[in-house]
C-alpha positions in Angstrom: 0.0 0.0 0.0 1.3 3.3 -0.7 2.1 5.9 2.1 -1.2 8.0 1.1 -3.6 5.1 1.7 -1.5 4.1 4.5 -2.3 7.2 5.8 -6.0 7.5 4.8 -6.1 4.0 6.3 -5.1 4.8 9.4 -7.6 8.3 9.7 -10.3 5.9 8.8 -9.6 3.3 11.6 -9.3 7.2 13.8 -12.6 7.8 12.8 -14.1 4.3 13.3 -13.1 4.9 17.5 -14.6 7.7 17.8 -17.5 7.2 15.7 -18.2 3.6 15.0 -22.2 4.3 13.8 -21.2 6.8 11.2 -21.5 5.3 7.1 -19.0 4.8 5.1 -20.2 8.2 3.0 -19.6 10.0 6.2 -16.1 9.1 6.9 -14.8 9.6 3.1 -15.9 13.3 3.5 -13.9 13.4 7.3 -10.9 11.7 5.7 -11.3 14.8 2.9 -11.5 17.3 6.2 -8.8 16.0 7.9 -6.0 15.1 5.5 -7.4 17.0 1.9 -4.0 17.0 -0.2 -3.4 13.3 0.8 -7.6 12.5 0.0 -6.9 14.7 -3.3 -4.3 12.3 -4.6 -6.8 9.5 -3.9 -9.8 10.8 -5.1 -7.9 11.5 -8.9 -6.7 8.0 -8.3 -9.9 6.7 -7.6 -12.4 8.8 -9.1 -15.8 6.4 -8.4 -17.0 7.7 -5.4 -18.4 4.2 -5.1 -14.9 2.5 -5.5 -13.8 5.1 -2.8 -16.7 4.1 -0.1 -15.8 0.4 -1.0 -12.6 1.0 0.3 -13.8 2.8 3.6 -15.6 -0.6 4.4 -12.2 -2.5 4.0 -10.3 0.3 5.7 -12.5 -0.2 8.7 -12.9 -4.1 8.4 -9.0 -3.8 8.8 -9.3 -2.2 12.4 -8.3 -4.6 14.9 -9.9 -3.6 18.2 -9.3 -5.9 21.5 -11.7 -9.1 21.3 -15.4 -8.7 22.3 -17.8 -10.8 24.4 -19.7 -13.0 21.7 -22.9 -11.2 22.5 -21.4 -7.5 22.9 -23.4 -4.3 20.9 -22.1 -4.0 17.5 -23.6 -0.7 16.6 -21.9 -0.8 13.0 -23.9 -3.3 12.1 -27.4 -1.9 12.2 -28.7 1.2 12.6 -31.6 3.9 12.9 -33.1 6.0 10.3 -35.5 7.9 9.2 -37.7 8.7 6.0 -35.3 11.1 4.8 -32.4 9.5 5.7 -33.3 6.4 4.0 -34.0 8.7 1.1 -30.5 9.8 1.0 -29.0 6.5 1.3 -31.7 4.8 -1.2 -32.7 7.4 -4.0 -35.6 4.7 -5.2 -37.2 5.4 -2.0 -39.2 8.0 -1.5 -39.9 9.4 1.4 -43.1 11.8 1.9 -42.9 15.6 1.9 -43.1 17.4 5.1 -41.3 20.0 6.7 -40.9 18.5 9.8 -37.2 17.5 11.1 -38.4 14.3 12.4 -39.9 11.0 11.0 -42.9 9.0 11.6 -41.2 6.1 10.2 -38.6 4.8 11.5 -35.7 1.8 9.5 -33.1 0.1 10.8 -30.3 -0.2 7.9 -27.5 -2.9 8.0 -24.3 -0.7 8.1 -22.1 -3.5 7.0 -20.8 -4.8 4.2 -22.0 -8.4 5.5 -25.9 -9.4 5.9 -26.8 -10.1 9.1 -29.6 -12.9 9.8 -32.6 -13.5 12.3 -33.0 -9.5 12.8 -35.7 -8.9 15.9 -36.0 -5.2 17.3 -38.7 -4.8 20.0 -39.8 -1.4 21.1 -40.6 -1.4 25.0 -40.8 -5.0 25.0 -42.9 -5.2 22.3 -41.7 -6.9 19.0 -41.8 -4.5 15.9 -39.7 -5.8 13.1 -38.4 -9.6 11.8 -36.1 -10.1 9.0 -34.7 -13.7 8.5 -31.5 -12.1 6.9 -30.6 -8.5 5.7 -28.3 -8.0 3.2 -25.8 -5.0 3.2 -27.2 -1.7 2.7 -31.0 -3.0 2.8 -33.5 -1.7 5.5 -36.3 -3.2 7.7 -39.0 -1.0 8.9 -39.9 -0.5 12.8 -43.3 -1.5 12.5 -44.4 0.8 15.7 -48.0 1.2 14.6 -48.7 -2.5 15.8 -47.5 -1.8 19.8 -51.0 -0.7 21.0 -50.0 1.2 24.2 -47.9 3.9 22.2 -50.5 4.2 19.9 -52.9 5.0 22.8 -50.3 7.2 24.3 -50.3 9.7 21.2 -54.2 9.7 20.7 -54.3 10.5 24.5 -51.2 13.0 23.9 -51.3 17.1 23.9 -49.9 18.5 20.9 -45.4 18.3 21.2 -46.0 15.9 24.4 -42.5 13.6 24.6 -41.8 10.1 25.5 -38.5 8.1 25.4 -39.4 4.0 24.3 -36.3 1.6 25.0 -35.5 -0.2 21.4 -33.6 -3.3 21.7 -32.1 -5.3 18.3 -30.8 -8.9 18.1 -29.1 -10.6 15.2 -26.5 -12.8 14.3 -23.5 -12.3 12.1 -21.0 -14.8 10.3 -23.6 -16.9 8.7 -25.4 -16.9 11.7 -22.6 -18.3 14.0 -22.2 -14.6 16.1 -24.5 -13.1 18.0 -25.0 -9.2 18.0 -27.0 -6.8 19.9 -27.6 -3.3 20.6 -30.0 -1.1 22.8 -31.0 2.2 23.0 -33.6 4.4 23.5 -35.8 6.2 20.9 -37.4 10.1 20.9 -40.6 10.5 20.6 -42.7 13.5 19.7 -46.6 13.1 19.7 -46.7 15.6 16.9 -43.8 15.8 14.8 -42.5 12.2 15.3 -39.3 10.4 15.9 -36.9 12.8 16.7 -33.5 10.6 17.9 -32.3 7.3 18.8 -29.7 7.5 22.0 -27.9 4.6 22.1 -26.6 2.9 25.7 -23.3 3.8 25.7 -24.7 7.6 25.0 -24.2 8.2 21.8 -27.0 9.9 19.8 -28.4 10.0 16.5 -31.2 12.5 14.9 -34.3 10.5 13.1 -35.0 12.6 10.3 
């Protein structure tokens, strides 16, 4: 590898640390703020911006972090979204127009470049989403509207009324021989809709 990928290589694995949930579209344009002659050369070299996010994923597949519990959260895996995120990330999608920064649908996209199998999310105990296997880059949708005590909740609601509902995802990895799992906790806004998902080590995401 030359030095500037060597280089790149090791910003992206930087990045990864700090920001493990972040796609691989958000850390090529960090790697272009933080080292932008040594991305230049890289981008000329490699001018599909698809080839380029290709080789984020191996970048970060190369990262070598101290061995995890078999069932420990892998939040690059799978992730949150909302309508027009999902939009962003899937132009054949299309998400409905509103001028409101939240969503009232909510996705969970696989993050990595491997599927993931036997994907169950429950929201406050209650199951909301099944996918026997997800391949890289697909989405299953939070099916919310079937748990009957939040749907109470926001017919019973004043207008902008908030409540927090734990969201909890299982799945296995490796053809099924790994087991992953994350938790969290998602915004909710009685008017405007899904507003964040905070995961349990703190981090936080906007649902938009």
């Amino acid at each position: 590898m030359s030095r500037p990928r060597t280089e790149l290589e090791r910003l992206t694995q930087n990045v990864e640390r700090v920001h493990p949930d972040w796609l691989a579209r958000q850390v090529e344009r960090e790697l272009e703020a933080l080292a932008p002659v040594v991305y230049g050369h890289w981008k000329d070299e490699t001018p599909s911006l698809e080839a380029r996010l290709r080789q984020v994923q191996r970048w970060r597949k190369g990262f070598r972090s101290p061995p995890r519990p078999r069932a420990s959260p892998l939040y690059r895996h799978i992730w949150p979204v909302g309508e027009r995120q999902r939009q962003e990330l899937d132009p054949q999608y299309i998400a409905r127009p509103t001028r409101l920064k939240a969503s009232h649908r909510v996705f969970l996209r696989n993050c990595s470049p491997d599927s993931v199998q036997e994907l169950r999310a429950r929201l406050a105990g209650e199951e909301v989403a099944y996918e026997p296997s997800l391949l890289p880059g697909h989405f299953v949708e939070v099916d919310w509207s079937r748990h009957e005590e939040l749907l109470r909740w926001l017919l019973e609601s004043s207008d902008h009324a908030t409540r927090r509902c734990k969201l909890s995802v299982e799945f296995a990895t490796d053809r099924g021989t790994r087991s992953g799992r994350f938790d969290g906790e998602l915004d909710l806004d009685s008017t405007d809709g899904w507003q964040a998902f905070v995961a349990s080590d703190g981090s936080r995401k906007e649902i938009e």
